[in-house]
DOBABA-175637 format. One record per atom (N, C-alpha, C): residue number from 0; residue in three letters; atom name; x, y, z. Coordinates in nm, 3 decimals, decimal comma. Layout:
+-----+---------+-------+---------+---------+---------+
: num : residuo : atomo :      c1 :      c2 :      c3 :
+-----+---------+-------+---------+---------+---------+
: NUM :     ala :    CA :       X :       Y :       Z :
...
+-----+---------+-------+---------+---------+---------+
# end
This chain:
+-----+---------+-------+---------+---------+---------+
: num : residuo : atomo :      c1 :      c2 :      c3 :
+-----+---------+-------+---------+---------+---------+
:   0 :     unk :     N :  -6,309 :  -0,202 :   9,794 :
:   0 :     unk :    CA :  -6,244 :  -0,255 :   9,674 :
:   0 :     unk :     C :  -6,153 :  -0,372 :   9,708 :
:   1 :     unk :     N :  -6,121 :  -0,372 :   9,817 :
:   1 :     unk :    CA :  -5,947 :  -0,478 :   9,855 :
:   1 :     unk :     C :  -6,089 :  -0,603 :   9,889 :
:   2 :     unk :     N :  -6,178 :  -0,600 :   9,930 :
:   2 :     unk :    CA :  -6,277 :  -0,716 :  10,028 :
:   2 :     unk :     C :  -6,287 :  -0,761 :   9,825 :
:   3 :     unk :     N :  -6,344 :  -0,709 :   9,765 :
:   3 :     unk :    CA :  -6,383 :  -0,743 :   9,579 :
:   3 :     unk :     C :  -6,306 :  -0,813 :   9,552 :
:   4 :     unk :     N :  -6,140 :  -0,769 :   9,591 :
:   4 :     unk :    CA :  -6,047 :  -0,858 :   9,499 :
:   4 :     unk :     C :  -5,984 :  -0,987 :   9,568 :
:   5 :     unk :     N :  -6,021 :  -0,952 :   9,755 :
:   5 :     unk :    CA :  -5,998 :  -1,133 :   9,789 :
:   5 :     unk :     C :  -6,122 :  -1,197 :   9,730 :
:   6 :     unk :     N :  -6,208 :  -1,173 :   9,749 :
:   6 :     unk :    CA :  -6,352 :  -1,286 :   9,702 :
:   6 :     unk :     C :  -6,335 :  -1,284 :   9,551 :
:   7 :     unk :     N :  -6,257 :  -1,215 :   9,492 :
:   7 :     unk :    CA :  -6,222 :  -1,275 :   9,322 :
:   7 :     unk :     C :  -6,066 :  -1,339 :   9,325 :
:   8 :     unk :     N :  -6,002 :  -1,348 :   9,396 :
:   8 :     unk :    CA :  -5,935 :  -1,483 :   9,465 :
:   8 :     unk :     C :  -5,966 :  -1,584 :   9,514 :
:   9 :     unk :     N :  -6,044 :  -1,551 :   9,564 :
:   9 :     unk :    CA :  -6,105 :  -1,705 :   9,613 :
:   9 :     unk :     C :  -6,205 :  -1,808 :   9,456 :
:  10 :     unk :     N :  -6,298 :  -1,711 :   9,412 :
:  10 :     unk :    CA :  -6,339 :  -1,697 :   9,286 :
:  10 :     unk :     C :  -6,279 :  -1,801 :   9,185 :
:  11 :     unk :     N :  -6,144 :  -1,730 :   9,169 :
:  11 :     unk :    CA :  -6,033 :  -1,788 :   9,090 :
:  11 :     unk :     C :  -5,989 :  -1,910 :   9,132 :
:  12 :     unk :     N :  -5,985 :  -1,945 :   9,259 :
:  12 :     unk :    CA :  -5,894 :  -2,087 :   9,318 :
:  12 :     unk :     C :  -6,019 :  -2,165 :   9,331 :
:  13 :     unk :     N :  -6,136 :  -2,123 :   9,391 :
:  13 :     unk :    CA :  -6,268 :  -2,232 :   9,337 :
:  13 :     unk :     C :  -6,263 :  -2,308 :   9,174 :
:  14 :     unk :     N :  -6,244 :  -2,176 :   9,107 :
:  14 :     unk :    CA :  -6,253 :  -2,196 :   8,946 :
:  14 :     unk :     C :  -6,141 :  -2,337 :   8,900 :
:  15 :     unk :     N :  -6,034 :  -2,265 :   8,942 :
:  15 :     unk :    CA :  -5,917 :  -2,402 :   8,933 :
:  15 :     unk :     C :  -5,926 :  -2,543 :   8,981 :
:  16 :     unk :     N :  -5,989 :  -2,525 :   9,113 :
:  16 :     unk :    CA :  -6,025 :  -2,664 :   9,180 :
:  16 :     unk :     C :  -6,087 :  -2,689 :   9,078 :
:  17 :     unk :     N :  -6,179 :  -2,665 :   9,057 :
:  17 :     unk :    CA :  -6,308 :  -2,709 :   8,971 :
:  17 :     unk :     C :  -6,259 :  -2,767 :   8,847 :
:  18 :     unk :     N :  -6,197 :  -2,715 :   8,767 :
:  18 :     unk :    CA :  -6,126 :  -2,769 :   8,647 :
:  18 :     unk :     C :  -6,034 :  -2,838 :   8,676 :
:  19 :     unk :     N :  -5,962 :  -2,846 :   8,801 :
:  19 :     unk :    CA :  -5,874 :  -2,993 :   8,858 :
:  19 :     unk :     C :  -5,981 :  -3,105 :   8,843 :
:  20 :     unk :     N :  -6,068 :  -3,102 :   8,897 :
:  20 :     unk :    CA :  -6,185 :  -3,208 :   8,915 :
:  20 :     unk :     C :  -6,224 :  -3,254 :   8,832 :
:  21 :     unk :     N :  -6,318 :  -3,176 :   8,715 :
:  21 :     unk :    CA :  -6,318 :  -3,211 :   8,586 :
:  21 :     unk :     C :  -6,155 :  -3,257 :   8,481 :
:  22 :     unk :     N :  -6,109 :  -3,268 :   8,521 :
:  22 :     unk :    CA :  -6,001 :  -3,324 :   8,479 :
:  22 :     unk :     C :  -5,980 :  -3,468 :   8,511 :
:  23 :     unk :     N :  -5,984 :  -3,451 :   8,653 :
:  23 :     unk :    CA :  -5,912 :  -3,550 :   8,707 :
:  23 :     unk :     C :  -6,048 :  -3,692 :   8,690 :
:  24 :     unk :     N :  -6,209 :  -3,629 :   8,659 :
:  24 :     unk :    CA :  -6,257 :  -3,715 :   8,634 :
:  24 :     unk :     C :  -6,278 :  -3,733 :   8,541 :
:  25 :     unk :     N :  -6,248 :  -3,678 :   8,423 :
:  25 :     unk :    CA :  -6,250 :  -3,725 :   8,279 :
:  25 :     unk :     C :  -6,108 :  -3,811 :   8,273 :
:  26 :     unk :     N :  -5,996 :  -3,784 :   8,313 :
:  26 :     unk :    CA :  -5,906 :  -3,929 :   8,316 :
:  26 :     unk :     C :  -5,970 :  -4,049 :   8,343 :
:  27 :     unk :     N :  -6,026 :  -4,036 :   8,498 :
:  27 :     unk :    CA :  -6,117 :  -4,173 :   8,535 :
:  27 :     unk :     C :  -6,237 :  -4,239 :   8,409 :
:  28 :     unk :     N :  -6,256 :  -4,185 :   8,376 :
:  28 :     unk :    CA :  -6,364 :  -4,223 :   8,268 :
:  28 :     unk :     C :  -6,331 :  -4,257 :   8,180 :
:  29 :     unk :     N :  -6,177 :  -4,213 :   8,124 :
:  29 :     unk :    CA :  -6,103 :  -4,299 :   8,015 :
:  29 :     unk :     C :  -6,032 :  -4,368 :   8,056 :
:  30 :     unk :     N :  -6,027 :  -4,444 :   8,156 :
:  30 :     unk :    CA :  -5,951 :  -4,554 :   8,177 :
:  30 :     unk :     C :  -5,761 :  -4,481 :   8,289 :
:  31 :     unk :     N :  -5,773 :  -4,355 :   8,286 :
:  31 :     unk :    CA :  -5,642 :  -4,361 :   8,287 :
:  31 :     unk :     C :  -5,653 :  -4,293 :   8,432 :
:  32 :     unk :     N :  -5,543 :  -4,360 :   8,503 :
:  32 :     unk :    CA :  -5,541 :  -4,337 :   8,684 :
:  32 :     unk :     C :  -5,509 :  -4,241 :   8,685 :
:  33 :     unk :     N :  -5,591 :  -4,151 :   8,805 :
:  33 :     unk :    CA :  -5,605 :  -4,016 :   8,826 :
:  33 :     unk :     C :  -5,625 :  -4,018 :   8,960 :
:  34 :     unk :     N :  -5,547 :  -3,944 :   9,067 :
:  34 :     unk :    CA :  -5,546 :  -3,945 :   9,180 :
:  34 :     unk :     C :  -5,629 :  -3,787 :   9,231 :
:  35 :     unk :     N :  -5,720 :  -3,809 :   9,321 :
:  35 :     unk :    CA :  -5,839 :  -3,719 :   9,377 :
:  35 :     unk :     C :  -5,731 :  -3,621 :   9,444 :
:  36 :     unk :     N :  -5,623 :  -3,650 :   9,468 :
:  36 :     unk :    CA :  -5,610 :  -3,551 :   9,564 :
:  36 :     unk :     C :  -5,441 :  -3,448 :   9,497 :
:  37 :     unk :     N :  -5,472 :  -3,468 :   9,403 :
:  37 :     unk :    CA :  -5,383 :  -3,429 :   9,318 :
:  37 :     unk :     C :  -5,428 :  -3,284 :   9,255 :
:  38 :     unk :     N :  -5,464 :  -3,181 :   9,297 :
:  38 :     unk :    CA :  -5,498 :  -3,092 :   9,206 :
:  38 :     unk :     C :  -5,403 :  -2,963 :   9,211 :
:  39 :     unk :     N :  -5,340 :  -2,981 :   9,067 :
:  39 :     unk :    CA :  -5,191 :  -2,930 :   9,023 :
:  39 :     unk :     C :  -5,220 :  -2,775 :   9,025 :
:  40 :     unk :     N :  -5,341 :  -2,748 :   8,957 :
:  40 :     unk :    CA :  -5,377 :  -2,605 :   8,910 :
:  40 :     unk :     C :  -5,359 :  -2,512 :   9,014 :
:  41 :     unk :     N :  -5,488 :  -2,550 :   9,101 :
:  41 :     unk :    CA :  -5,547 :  -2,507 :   9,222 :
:  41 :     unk :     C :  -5,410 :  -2,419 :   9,276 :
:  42 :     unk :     N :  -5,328 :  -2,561 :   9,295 :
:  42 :     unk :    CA :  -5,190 :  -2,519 :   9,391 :
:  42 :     unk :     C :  -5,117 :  -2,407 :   9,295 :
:  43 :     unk :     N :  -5,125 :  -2,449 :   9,159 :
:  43 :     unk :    CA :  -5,024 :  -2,311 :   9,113 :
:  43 :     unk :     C :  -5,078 :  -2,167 :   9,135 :
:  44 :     unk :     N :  -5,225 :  -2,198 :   9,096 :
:  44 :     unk :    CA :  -5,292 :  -2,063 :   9,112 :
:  44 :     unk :     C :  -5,254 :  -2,019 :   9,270 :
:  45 :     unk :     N :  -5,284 :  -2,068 :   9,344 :
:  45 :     unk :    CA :  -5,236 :  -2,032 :   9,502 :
:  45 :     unk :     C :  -5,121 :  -1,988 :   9,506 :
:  46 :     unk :     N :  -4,986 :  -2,047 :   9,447 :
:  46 :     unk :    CA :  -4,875 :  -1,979 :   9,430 :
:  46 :     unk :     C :  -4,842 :  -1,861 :   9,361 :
:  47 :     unk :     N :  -4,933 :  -1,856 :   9,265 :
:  47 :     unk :    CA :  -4,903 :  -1,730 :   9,197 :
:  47 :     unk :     C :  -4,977 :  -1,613 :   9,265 :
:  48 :     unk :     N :  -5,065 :  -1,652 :   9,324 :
:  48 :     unk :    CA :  -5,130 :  -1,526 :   9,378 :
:  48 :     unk :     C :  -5,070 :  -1,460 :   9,486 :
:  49 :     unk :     N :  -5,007 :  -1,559 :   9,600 :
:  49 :     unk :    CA :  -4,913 :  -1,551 :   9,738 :
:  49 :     unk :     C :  -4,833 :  -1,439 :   9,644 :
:  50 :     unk :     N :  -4,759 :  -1,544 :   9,582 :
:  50 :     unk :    CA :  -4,663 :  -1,429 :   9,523 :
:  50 :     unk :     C :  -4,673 :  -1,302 :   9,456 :
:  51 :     unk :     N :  -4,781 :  -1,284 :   9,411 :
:  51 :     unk :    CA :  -4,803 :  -1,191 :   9,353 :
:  51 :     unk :     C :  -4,844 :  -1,037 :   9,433 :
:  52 :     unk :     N :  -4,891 :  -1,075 :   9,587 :
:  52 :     unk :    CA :  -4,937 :  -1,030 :   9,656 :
:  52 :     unk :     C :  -4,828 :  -0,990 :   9,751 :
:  53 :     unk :     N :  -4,711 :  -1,088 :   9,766 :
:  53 :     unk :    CA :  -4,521 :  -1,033 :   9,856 :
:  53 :     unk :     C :  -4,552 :  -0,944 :   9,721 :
:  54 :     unk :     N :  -4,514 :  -0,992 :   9,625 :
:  54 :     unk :    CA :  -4,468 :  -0,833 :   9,537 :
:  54 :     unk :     C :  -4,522 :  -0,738 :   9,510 :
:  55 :     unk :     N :  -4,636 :  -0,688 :   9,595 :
:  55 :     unk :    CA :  -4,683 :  -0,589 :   9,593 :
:  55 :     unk :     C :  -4,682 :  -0,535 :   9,721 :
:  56 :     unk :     N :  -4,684 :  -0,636 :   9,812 :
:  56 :     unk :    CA :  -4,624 :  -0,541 :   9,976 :
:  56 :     unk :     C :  -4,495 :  -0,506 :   9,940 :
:  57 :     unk :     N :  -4,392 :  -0,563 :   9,875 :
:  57 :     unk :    CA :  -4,247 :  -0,531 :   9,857 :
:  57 :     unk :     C :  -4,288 :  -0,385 :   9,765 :
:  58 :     unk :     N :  -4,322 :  -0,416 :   9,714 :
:  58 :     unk :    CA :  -4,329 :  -0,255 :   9,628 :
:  58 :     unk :     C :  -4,428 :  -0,139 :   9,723 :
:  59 :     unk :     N :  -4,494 :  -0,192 :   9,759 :
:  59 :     unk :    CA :  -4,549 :  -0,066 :   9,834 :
:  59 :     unk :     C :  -4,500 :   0,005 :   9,966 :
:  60 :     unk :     N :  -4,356 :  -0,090 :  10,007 :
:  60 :     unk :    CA :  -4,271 :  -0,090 :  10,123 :
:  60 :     unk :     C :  -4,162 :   0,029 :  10,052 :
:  61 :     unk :     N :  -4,115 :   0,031 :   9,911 :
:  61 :     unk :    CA :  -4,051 :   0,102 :   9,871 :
:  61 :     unk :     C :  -4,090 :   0,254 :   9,880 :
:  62 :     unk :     N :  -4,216 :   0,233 :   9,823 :
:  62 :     unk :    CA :  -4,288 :   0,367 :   9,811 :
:  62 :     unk :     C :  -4,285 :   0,445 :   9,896 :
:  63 :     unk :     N :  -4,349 :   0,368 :   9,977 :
:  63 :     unk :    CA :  -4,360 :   0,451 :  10,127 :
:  63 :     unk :     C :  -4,207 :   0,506 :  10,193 :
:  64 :     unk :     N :  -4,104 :   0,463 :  10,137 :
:  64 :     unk :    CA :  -3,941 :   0,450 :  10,180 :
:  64 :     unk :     C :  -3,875 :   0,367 :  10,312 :
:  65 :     unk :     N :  -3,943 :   0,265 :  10,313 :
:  65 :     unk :    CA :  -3,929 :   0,166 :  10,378 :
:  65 :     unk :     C :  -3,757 :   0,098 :  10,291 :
:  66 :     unk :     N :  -3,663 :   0,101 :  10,369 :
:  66 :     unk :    CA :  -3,546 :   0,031 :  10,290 :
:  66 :     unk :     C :  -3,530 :  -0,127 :  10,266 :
:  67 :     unk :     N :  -3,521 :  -0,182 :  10,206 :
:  67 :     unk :    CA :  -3,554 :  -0,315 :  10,197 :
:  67 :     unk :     C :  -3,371 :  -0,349 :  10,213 :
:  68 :     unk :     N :  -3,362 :  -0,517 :  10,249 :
:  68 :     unk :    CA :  -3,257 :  -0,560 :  10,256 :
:  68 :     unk :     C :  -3,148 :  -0,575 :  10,109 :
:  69 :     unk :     N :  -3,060 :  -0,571 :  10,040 :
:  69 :     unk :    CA :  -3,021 :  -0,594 :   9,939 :
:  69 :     unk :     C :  -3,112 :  -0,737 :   9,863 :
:  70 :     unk :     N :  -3,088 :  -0,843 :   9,910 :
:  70 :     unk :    CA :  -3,117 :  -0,899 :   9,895 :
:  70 :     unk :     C :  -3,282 :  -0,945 :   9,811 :
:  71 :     unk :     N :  -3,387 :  -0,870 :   9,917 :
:  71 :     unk :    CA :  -3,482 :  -0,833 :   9,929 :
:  71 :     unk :     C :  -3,515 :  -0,797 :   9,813 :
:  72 :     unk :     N :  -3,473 :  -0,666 :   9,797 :
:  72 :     unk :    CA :  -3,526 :  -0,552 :   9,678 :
:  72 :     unk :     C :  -3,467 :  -0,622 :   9,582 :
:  73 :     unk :     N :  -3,362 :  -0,720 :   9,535 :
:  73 :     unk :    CA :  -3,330 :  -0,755 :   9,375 :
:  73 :     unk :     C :  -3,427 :  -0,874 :   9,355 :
:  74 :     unk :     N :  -3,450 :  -0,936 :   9,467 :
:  74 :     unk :    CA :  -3,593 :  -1,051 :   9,440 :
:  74 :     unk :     C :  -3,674 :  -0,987 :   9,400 :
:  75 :     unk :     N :  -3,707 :  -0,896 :   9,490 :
:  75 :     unk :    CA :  -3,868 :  -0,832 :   9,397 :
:  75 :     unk :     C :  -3,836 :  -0,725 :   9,241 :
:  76 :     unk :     N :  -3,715 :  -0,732 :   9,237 :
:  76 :     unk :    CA :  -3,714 :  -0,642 :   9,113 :
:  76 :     unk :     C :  -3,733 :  -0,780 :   8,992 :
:  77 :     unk :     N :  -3,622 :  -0,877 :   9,042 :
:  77 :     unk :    CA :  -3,643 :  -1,001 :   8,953 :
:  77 :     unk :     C :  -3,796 :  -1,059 :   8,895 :
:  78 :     unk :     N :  -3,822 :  -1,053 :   9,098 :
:  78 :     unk :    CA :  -4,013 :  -1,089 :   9,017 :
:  78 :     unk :     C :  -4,087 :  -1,006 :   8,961 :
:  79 :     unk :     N :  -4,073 :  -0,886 :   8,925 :
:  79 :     unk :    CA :  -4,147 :  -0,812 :   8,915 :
:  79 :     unk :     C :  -4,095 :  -0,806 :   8,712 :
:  80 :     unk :     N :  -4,008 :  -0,811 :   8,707 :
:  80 :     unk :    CA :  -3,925 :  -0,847 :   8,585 :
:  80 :     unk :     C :  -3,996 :  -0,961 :   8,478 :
:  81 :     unk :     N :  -3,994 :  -1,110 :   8,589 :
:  81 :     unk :    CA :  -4,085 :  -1,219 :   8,518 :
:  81 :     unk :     C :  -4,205 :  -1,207 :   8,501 :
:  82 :     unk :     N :  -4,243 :  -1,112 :   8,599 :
:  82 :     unk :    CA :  -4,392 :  -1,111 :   8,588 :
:  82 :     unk :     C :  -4,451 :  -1,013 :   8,483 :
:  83 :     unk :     N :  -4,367 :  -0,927 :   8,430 :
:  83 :     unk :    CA :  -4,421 :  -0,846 :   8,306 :
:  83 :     unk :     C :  -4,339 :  -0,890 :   8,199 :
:  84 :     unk :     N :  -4,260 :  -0,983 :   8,197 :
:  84 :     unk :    CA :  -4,212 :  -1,072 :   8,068 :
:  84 :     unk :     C :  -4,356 :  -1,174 :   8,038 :
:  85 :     unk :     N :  -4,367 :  -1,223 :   8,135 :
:  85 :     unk :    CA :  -4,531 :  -1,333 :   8,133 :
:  85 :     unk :     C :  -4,605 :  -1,256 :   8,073 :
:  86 :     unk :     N :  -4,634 :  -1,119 :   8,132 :
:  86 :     unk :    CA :  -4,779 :  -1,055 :   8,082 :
:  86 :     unk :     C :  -4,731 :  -0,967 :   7,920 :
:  87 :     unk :     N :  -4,625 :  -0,975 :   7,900 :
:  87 :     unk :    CA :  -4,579 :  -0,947 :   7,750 :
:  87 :     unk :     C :  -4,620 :  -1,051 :   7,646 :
:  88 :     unk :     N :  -4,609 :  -1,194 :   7,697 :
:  88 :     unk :    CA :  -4,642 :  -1,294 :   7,603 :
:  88 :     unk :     C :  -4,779 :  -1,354 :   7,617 :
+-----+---------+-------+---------+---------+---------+
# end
């Protein structure tokens, strides 16, 4: 199951490139400068997934009773906070 959900990560960040591209060449085609090596998506999707993936070793560090640093544990409570405010809206 874990091998399914990197290759539907990867899946996903192909998908984004891809619609960076088509983007970035439908600007070119209307006239308006579009730089090839610019692909905004791609990179967010990559960020969100990194992250999404600390906050689930951080939570599964709890479980197990692994003590996290102060610090530590209010980041991941924070992200874990935005991240089901996002999936609320």
């Amino acid at each position: 199951l874990g091998i399914l959900k990197k290759l539907s990560y990867l899946i996903v960040i192909a998908a984004a490139g891809l619609l960076d591209w088509v983007i970035i060449k439908g600007m070119q085609l209307i006239g308006q400068s579009a730089d090839i090596r610019t692909f905004y998506l791609a990179a967010v999707v990559c960020i969100w997934l990194i992250l999404n993936e600390i906050l689930s070793i951080l939570e599964n560090l709890t479980r197990i009773g692994v003590p996290l640093p102060g610090f530590l544990a209010a980041l991941a409570k924070r992200l874990k906070q935005q991240t089901d405010n996002i999936k609320e809206e």
